[in-house]
C-alpha positions as CSV (number, residue, x, y, z in Angstrom):
1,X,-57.3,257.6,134.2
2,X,-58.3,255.4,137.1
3,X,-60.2,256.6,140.2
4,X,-59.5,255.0,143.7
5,X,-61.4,255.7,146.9
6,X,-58.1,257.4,149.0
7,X,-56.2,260.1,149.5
8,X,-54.1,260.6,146.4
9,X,-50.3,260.2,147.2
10,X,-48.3,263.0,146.4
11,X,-45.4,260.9,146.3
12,X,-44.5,258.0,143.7
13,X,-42.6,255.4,147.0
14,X,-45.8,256.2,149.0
15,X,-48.2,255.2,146.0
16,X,-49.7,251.7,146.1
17,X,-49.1,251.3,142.6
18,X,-45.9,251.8,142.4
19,X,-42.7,249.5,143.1
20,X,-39.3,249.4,143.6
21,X,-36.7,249.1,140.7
22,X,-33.5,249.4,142.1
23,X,-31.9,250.7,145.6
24,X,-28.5,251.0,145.1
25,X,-27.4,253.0,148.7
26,X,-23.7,252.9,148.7
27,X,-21.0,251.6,146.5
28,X,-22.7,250.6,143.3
29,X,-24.5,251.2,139.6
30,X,-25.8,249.7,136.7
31,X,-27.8,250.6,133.3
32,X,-31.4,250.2,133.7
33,X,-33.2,248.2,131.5
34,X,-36.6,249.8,131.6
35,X,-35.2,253.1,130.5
36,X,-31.3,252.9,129.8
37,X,-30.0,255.9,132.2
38,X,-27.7,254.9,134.8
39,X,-28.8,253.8,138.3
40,X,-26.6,255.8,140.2
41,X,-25.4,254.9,143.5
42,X,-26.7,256.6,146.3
43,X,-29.9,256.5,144.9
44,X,-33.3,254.2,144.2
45,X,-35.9,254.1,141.6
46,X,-39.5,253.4,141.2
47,X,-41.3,252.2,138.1
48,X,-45.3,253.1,137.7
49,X,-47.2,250.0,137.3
50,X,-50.3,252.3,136.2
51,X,-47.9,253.4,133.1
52,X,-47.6,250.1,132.5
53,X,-51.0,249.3,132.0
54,X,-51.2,251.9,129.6
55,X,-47.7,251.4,127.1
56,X,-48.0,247.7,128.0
57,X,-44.6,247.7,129.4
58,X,-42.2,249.9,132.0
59,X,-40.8,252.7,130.4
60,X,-39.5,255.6,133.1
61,X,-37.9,254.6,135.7
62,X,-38.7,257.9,138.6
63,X,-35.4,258.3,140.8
64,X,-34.0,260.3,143.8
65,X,-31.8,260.1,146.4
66,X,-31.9,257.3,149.3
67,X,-33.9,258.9,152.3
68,X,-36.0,261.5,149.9
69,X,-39.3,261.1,148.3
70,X,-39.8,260.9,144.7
71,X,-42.4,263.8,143.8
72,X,-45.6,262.6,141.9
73,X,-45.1,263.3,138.0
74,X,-47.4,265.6,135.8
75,X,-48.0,262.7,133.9
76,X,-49.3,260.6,136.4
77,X,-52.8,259.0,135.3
78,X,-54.2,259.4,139.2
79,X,-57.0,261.7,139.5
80,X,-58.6,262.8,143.0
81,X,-62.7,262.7,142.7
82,X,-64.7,264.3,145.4
């Protein structure tokens, strides 16, 4: 668990510890290597660099579609302290 002094985000691309995979907006795809589903096109993914820091290594990539938010995970280690 970590604890940080803000507001926590309730989406993972508005997060500040989470970054970019892939952003693949028109005409393309590949196989990630983080998790082995396909990046579709259309769409973008963000890896969790707070799940790193806990398996040591990148292992869910969290995708949507280009121009929506990606919806914070139940899994997510963030926790909101008054």
């Amino acid at each position: 668990m970590y604890i940080v002094p803000m507001d926590i985000p309730k989406h993972c691309n508005k997060c500040p510890f989470g970054h970019c995979n892939y952003s693949f907006p028109i005409g393309s795809s590949s196989i990630s290597c983080v998790d082995g589903k396909k990046n579709e096109p259309g769409t973008y993914g963000y890896v969790c660099n707070v799940e790193f820091q806990n398996n040591g290594r990148y292992t869910k990539v969290l995708r949507a579609e280009c121009g929506k938010d990606i919806k914070k995970p139940k899994w997510c280690g963030l926790r909101e302290t008054k």
